[in-house]
C-alpha positions in Angstrom: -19.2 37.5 65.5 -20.5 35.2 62.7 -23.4 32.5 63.4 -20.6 29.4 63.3 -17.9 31.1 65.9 -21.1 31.1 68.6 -21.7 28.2 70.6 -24.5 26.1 69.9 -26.8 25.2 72.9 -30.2 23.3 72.6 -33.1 24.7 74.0 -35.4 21.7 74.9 -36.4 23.4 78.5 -39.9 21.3 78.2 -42.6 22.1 80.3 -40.4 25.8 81.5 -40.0 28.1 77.8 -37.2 30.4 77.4 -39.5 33.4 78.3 -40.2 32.2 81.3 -36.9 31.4 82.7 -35.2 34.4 81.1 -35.7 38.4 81.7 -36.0 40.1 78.2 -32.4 41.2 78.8 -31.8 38.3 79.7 -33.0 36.5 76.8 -31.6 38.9 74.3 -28.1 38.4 76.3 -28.7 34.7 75.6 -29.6 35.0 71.8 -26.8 37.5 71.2 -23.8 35.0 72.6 -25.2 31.7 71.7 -26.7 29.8 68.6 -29.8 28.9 69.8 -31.5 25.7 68.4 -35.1 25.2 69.3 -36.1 21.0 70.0 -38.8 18.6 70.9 -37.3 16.9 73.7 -38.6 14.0 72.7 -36.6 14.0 69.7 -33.1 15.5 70.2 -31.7 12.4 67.9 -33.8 14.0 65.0 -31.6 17.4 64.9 -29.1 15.4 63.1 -25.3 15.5 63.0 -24.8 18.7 62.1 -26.6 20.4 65.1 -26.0 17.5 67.6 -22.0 17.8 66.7 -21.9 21.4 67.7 -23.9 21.8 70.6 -22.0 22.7 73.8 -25.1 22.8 76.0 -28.6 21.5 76.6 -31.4 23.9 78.1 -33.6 20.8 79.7 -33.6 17.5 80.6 -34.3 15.5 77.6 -34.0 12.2 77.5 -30.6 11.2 75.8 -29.7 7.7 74.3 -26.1 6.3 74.3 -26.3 6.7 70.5 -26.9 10.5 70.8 -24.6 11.2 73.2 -22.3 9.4 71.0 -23.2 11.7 68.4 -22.7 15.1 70.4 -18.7 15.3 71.1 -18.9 19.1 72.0 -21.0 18.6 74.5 -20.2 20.4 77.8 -23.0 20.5 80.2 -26.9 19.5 80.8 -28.8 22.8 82.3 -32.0 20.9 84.0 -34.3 23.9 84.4 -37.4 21.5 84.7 -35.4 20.8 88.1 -36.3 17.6 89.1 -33.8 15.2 88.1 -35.2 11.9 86.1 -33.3 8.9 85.3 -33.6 9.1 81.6 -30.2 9.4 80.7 -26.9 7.1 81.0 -25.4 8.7 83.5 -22.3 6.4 83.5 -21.6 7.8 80.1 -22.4 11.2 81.1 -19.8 11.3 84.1 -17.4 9.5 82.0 -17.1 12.0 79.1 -17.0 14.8 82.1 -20.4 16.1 81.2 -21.5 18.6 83.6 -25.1 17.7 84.8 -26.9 20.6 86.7 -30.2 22.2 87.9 -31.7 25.4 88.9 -34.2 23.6 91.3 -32.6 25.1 94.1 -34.9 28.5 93.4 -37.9 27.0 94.7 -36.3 26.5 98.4 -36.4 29.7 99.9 -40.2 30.2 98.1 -41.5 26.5 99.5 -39.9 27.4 102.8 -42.0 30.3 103.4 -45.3 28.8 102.5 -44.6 25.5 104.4 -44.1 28.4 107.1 -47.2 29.7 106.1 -49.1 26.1 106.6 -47.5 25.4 110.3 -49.1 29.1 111.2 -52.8 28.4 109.9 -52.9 25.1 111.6 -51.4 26.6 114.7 -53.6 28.9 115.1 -56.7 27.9 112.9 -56.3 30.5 110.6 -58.3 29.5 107.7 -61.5 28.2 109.5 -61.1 31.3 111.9 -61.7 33.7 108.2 -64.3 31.3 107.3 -66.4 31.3 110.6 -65.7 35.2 110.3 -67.2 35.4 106.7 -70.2 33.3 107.9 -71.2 34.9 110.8 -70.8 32.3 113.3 -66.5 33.8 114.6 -65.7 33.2 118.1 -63.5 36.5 120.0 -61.0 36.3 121.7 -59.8 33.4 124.1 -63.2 31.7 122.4 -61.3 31.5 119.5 -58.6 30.1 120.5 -59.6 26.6 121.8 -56.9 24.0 120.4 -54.4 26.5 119.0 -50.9 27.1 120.1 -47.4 28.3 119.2 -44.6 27.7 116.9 -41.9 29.5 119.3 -40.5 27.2 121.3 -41.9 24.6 120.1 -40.7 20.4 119.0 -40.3 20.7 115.3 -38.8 18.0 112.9 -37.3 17.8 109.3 -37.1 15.0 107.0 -35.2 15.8 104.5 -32.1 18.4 104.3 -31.2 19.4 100.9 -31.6 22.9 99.5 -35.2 23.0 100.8 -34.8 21.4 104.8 -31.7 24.0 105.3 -34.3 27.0 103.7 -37.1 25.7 106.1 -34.4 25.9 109.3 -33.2 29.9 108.6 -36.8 30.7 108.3 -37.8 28.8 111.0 -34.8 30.0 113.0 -36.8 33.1 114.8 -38.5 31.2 116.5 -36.2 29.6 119.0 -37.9 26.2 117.9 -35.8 22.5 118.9 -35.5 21.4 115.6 -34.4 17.6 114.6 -33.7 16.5 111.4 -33.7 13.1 109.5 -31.6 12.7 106.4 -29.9 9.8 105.5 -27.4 11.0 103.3 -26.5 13.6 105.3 -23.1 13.6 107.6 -24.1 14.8 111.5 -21.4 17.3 111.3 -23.2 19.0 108.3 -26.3 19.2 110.4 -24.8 20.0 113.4 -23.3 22.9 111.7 -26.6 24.0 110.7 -27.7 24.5 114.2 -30.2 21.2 113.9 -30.1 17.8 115.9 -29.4 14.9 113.8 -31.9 12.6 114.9 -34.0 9.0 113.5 -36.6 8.8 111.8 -38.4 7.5 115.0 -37.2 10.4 117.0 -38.8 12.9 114.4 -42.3 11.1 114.2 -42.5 11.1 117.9 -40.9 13.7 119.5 -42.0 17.0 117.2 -45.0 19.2 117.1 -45.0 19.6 113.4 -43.1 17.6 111.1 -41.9 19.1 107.9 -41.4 16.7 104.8 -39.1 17.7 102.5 -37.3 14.9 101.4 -36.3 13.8 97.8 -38.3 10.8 95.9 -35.6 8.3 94.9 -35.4 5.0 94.7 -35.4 3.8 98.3 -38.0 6.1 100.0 -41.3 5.8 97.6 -44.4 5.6 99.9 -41.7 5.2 103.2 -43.8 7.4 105.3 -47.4 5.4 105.8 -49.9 4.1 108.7 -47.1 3.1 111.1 -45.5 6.4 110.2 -48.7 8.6 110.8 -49.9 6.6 114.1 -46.1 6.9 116.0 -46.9 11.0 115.4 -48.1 12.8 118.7 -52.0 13.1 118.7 -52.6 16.6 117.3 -49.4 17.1 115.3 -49.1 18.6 111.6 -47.4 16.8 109.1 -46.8 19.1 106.2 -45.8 18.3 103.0 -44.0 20.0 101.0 -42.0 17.4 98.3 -43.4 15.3 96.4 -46.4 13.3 97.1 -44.9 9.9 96.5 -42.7 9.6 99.9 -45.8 9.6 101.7 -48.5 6.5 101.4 -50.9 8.9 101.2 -54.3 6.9 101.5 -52.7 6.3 105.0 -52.0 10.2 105.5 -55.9 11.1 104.8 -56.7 8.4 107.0 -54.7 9.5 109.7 -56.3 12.9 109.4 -59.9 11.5 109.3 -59.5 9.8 112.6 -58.5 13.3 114.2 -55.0 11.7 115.2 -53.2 14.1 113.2 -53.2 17.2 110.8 -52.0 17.9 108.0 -51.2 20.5 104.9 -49.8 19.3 101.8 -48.9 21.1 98.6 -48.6 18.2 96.0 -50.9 15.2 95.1 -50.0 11.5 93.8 -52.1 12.8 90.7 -52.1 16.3 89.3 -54.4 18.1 88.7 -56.6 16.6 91.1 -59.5 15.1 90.8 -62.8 17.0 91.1 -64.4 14.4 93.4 -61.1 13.4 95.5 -61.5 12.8 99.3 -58.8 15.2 100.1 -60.7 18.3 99.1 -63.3 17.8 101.9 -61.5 15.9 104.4 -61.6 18.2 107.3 -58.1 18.9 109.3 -56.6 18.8 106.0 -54.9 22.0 104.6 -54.8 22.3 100.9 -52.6 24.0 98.2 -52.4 23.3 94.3 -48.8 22.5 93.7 -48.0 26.0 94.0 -45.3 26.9 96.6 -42.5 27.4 94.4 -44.2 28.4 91.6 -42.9 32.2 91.8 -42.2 34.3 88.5 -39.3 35.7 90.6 -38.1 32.3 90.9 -38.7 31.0 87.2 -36.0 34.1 86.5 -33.4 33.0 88.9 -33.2 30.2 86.7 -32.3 32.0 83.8 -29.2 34.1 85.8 -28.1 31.2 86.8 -27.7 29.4 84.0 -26.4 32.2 82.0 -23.8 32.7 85.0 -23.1 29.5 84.9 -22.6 29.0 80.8 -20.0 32.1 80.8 -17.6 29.9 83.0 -17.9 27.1 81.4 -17.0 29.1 78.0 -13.7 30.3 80.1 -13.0 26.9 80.6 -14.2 27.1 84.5 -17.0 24.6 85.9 -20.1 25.6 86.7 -21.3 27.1 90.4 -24.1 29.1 90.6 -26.5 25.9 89.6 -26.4 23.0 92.1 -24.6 19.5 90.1 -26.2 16.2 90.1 -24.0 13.5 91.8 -22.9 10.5 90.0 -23.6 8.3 93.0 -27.6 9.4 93.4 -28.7 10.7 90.4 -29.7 8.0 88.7 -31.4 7.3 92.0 -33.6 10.0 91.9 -37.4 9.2 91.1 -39.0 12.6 91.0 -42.5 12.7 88.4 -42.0 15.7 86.3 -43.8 18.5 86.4 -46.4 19.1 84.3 -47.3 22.6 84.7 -45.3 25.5 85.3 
């Protein structure tokens, strides 16, 4: 097959590289069907007419003007591997000249599930301060041990959010015969229902559940939507954990919450990242921490590249795309996710 008859796709996968996402054979499948053109996402416009004409797909989310769109009228489908989708693209363009939009972000649910499992057990049952005392000499046996701690089974849990991650969370919280409620506004009841969840307020969640899981999207509506008012409604001694993105939460309001004992709380993402070295959060006691870190899975990073090589061979046959999960013309441009930074 000569260089010209393969399809062109751009590879702009910025801060995720191609070895990351892609198993060797993976990558050499990649390299062997496509034309692969290396870019700086921050200058897609720059690979001139020639490229830009050709290219059928875009590994990444770059941003895109109107004027380079215009410029690429081959151009099948957007392959966001970073996975959080930004608004830095027309959209209404985009939708209009049927251009696929997709991401892969949907690896990181089952993975995030698990440790935000992971987070409700240590604060349960004081797992991390019980190694500590252990490792210091000063453990308590037994029932001694056990002042304060309780059970998951059984026990009043809430979801706020219910997108890939929220329905991950609820099959690995599913063993443990747990009443679970869920609030997401832009999902139908029946869909939750189905689920085997409650559909419930945002009210209900706050004040009714034992540990409340937060999982829900940034977009334009919900920055900073869970604060004092939020925290104070909780039941003395819930968990909050986090497991998102930092900016749903007002989280000066979290910490403070936590200081004044009413709640607890574990959170895997920060308003700024990397932390700080001399941010309150790092000592604040009742406070379980993680450094961005859940999904971050090499096994997960290479489920991105099956997918979108899956999902690239339909396309090619003229099919849409299925294994990767497609943005929505009416939220997308909605969406307020920071991108990551780090891999």
């Amino acid at each position: 097959m000569s260089e010209t008859e393969r399809p062109l796709a751009i590879s702009a996968p910025d801060p995720r590289t191609l070895d990351l996402i892609f198993t060797r054979d993976a990558l050499e499948r990649l390299r062997s069907k496509y034309e692969i053109v290396e870019a700086d996402p921050e200058n897609i416009a720059g690979l001139g007419d020639a490229v830009l004409g050709r290219a059928r797909y875009i590994i990444g989310q770059p941003p895109l003007s109107r004027e380079t769109l215009d410029r690429m009228a081959q151009l099948r489908c957007i392959l966001n591997v970073e996975s959080n989708l930004m608004n830095n693209m027309p959209y209404d363009v985009v939708f209009q000249r049927g251009i696929h939009v997709v991401t892969t972000g949907q690896v990181f649910a089952e993975p995030v599930a698990e440790i935000g499992l992971g987070f409700a057990l240590a604060i349960a049952r004081g797992i991390v301060d019980a190694d500590v005392d252990f490792r210091e000499g000063r453990e308590l046996w037994g029932g001694d041990g056990n002042v304060g701690a309780r059970q998951i089974s059984g026990s009043d849990i809430g979801i706020v959010g219910f997108g890939d991650l929220g329905k991950a969370l609820n099959r690995i919280l599913s063993g443990f015969r747990a009443k679970i409620k869920v609030f997401d506004p832009w999902m139908p009841r029946s869909i939750l229902e189905d689920n085997g969840v409650t559909p419930a307020t945002l009210e209900e969640v706050l004040t009714t559940s034992d540990f409340v899981f937060v999982v829900a999207a940034v977009t334009s509506e919900n920055r900073g939507f869970l604060g004092a008012e939020a925290f104070a409604a909780m039941r003395k001694g819930a968990a909050f954990i986090l497991l998102s993105r930092a900016d749903v939460v007002d989280f000066d309001a979290l910490m403070a919450a936590v200081a004044s004992g009413h709640i607890v709380a574990a959170s895997d993402v920060y308003p700024e990242e990397p932390l700080a070295q001399d941010h309150p959060v790092r000592s604040l006691k009742g406070f379980l921490r993680s450094a961005h870190r859940a999904g971050a899975l090499d096994s997960a990073f290479k489920k991105m590249g099956d997918m979108v090589l899956e999902d690239m061979d339909l396309m090619d046959r003229g099919l849409p795309p299925m294994r990767c999960k497609r943005a929505e013309r009416e939220t997308v441009s909605r969406m307020r996710s920071k991108p990551v930074t780090k891999n």
